[in-house]
C-alpha positions in Angstrom: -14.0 9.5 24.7 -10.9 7.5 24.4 -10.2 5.8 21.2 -7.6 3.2 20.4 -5.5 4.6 17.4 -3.1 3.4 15.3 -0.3 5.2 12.6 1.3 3.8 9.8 3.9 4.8 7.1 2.1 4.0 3.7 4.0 5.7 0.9 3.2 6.5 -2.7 3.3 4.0 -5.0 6.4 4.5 -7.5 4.2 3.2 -10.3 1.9 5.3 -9.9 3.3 8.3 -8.0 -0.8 8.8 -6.9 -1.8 6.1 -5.1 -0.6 4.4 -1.5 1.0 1.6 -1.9 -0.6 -1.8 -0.3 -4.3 -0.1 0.2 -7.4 -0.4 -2.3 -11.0 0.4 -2.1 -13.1 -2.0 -1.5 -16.8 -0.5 -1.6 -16.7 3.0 -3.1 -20.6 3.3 -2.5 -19.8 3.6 1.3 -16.0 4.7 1.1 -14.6 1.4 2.7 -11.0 0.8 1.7 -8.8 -2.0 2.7 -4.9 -1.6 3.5 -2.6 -4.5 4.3 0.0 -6.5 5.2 0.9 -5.0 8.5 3.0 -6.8 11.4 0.5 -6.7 13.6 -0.3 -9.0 16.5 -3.7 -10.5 16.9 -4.3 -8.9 20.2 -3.2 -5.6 18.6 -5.4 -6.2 15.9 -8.7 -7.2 18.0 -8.2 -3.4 20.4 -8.3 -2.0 17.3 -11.7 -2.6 16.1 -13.5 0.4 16.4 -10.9 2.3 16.6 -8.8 4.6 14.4 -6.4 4.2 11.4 -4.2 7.2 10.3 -1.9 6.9 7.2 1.4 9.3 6.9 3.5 9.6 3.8 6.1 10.5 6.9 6.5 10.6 10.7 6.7 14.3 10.3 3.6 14.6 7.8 0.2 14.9 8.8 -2.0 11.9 8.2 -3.6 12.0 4.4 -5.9 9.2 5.1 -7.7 6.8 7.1 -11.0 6.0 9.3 -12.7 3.6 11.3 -11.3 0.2 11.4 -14.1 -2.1 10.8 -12.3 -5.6 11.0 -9.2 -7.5 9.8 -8.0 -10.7 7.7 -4.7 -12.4 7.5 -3.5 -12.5 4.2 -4.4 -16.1 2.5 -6.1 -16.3 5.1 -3.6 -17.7 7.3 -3.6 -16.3 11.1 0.9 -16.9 10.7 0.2 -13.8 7.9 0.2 -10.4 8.2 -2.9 -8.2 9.2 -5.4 -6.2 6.6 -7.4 -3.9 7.7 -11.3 -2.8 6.3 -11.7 1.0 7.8 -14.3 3.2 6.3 -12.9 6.4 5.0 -13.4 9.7 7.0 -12.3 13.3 6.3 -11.7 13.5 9.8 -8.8 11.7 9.2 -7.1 14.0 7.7 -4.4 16.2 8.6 -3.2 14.0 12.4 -0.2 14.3 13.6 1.9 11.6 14.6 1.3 9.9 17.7 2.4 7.1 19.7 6.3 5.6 19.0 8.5 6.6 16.8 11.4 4.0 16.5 10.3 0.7 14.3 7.5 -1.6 15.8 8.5 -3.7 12.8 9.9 -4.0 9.6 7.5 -1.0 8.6 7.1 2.0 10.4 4.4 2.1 12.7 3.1 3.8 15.5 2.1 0.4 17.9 -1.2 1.1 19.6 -2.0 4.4 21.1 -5.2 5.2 23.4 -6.2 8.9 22.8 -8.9 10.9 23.6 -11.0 11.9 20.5 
């Protein structure tokens, strides 16, 4: 079955040096998380429901989280914002290599949207 994808850089936070930096949980009960502010277009945003999330610490590095993207906001609400994105948490997630571009899409390092066959 193909399955639209999507890879991000999300780094550890230097505060913390244990958690990612721009992601929280938002209902531990059913492991749904949010992570945000990514420069993502609308269109981008919309093929994406459904589909996968995968978070690296580096292009090079497997993913070390991610899951089903469930739906998006803009921050403040605004649509001129950037995206966040509710996924629910899967182990399956784990341990993906890179896939899709690997120069910029934007300011933050991200894959673009890839179709793949899961």
């Amino acid at each position: 079955m193909k399955t639209i994808v999507r890879h991000f850089l999300c780094k550890e936070d230097e505060a913390t040096l244990s958690t990612s930096k721009n992601m929280w949980m938002e209902d531990k009960e059913n492991h749904i998380y949010c992570s945000g502010y990514w420069k993502v277009t609308k269109n981008d945003a919309d093929a994406l429901i459904g589909g996968k999330i995968f978070f690296h610490r580096t292009k090079e590095d497997k993913s070390y989280f991610g899951g089903e993207i469930l739906s998006y906001s803009f921050k403040d609400d605004n649509p001129e914002n950037r995206i966040i994105f509710k996924f629910k948490a899967e182990v399956e997630a784990r341990g993906r290599k890179w896939e899709g571009k690997t120069e910029p899409v934007s300011r933050r390092m991200d894959s673009g949207n890839v179709e793949v066959e899961l």
